[in-house]
C-alpha positions as CSV (number, residue, x, y, z in Angstrom):
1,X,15.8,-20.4,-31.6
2,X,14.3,-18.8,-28.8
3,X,12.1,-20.3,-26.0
4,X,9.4,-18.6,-24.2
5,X,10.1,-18.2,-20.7
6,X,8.6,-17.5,-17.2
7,X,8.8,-13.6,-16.2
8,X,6.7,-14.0,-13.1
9,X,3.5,-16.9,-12.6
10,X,0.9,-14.6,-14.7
11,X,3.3,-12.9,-17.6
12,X,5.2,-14.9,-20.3
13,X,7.8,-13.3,-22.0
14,X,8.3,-14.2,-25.9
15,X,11.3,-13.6,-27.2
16,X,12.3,-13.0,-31.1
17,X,12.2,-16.8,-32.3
18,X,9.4,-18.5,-30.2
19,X,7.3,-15.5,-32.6
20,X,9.0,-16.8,-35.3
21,X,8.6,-20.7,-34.3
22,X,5.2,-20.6,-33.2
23,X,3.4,-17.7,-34.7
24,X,-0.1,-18.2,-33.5
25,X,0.9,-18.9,-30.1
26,X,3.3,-15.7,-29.8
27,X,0.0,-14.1,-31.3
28,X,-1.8,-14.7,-28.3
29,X,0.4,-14.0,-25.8
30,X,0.3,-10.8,-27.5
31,X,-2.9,-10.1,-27.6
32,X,-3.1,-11.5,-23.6
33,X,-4.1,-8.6,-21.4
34,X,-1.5,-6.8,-18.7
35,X,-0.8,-8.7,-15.7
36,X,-3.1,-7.3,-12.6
37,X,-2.0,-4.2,-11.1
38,X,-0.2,-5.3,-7.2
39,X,-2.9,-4.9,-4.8
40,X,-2.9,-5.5,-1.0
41,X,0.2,-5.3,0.6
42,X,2.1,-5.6,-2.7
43,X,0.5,-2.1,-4.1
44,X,3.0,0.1,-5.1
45,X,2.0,3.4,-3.0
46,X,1.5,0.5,0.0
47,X,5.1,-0.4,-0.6
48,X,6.7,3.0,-0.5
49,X,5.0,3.9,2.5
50,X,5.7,1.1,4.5
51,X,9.7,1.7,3.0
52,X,9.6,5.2,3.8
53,X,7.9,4.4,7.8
54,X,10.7,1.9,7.9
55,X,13.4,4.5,7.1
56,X,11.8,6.7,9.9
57,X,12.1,3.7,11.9
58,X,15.8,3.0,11.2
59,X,16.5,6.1,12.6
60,X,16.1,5.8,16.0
61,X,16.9,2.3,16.4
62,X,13.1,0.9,16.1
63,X,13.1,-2.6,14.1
64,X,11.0,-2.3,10.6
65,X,7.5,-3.0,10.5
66,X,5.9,-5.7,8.8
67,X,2.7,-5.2,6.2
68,X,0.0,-6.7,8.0
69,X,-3.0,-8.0,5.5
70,X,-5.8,-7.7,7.6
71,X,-4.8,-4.3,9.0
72,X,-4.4,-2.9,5.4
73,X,-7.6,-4.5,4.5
74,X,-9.4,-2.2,7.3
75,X,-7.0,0.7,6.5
76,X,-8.2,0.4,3.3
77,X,-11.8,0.4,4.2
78,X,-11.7,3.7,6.7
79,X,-10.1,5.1,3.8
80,X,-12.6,4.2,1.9
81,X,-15.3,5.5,4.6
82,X,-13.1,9.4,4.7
83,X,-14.2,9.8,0.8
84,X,-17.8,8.9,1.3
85,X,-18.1,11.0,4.3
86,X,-15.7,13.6,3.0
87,X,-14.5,13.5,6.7
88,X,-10.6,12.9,8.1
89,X,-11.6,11.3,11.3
90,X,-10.5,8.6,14.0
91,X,-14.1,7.7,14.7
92,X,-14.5,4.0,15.0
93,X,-10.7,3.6,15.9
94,X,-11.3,1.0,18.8
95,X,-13.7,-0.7,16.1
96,X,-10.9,-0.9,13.6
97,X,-8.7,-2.3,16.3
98,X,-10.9,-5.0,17.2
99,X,-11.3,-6.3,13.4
100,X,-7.4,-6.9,13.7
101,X,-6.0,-9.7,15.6
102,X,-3.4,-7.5,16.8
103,X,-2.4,-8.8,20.9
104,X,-0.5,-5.4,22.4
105,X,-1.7,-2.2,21.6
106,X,-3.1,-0.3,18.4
107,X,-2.3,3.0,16.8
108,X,-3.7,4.8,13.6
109,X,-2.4,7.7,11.9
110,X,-5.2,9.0,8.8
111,X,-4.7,12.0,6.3
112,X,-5.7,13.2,3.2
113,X,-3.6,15.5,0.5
114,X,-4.2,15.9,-3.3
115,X,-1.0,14.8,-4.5
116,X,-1.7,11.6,-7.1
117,X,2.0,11.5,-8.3
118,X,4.6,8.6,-7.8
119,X,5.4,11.2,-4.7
120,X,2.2,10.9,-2.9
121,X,3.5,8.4,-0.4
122,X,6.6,10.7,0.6
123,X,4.5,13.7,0.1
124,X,1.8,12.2,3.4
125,X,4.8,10.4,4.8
126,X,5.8,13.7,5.7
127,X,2.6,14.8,6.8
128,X,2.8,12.5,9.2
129,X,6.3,13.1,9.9
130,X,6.3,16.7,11.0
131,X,3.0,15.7,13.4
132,X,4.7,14.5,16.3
133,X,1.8,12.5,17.7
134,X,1.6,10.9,13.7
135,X,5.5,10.5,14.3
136,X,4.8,9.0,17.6
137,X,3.0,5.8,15.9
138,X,5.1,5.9,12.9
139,X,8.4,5.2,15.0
140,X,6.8,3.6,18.3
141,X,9.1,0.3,19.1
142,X,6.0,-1.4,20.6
143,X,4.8,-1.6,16.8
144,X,6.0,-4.4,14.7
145,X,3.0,-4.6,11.9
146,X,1.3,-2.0,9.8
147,X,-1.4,-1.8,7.4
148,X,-1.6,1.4,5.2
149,X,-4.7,2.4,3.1
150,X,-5.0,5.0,0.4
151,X,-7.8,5.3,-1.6
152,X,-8.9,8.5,-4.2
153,X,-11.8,10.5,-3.8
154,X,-13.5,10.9,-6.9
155,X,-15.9,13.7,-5.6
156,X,-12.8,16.1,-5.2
157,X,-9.8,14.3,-5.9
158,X,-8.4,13.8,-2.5
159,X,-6.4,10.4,-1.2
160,X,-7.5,9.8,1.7
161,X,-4.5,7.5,3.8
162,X,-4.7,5.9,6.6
163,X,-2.3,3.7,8.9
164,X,-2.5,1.1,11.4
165,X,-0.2,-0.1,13.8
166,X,-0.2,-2.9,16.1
């Protein structure tokens, strides 16, 4: 007979017999919406970015960066601010900074492409990349934490990114 068992703390996995077993309850689980998509620090594209920064990273000897919550909470929000505005900008960069408890020094990179595909984070990574003051912050040793932001325009479909170092 099978057992239901633990995928992760918010998903439950039935399996052929607990349905059979205990109908109602299988039922249910069913019928139970989707686990909540990853946000924060866990978010896919957040993920990939951070992997991909990493690899950069690995390249030249720099040690891998950390996601940093608070940072990709305020990444997150100036990415926000670009789609209101329509604007890629730095303004308010030593603001940002300041909102993160961060004790060296700070760095952002921010840019914007349409690309809405599992590739989008390669796609800016590379962006960034191929700007060698972008690159600059991407590999910088000084840098141990990073919060990355991405959010979709709806006025004109852009995703706007943005990265913080510290």
């Amino acid at each position: 007979m099978g057992v239901p068992r633990a995928a992760s703390p918010s998903h439950t996995v039935v399996t052929a017999g607990a349905a059979e077993t205990h109908p109602q309850t299988a039922r249910a689980l069913l019928q139970a919406p989707p686990p909540p998509q990853a946000t924060g620090c866990l978010a896919r594209w957040i993920v990939e970015a951070i992997r991909i920064t990493n690899k950069y990273r690995a390249e030249v000897g720099a040690k891998p960066l950390t996601c940093h919550v608070k940072a990709q909470q305020v990444a997150t929000k100036h990415s926000r601010n670009m789609c209101a505005t329509g604007q890629l900008t730095h303004d308010g960069f030593s603001t940002r900074c300041s909102q993160i408890p961060f004790q060296m020094r700070c760095g952002e990179n921010v840019a914007y492409n349409y690309d809405r595909t599992s590739t989008a984070p390669q796609t800016t990574l590379t962006q960034w990349r191929n700007s060698a003051g972008h690159y600059r912050n991407m590999v910088n040793p000084a840098y141990t934490k990073v919060g990355v932001g991405n959010v979709r325009c709806t006025s004109d479909g852009k995703v706007m990114w943005t990265q913080i170092f510290g």
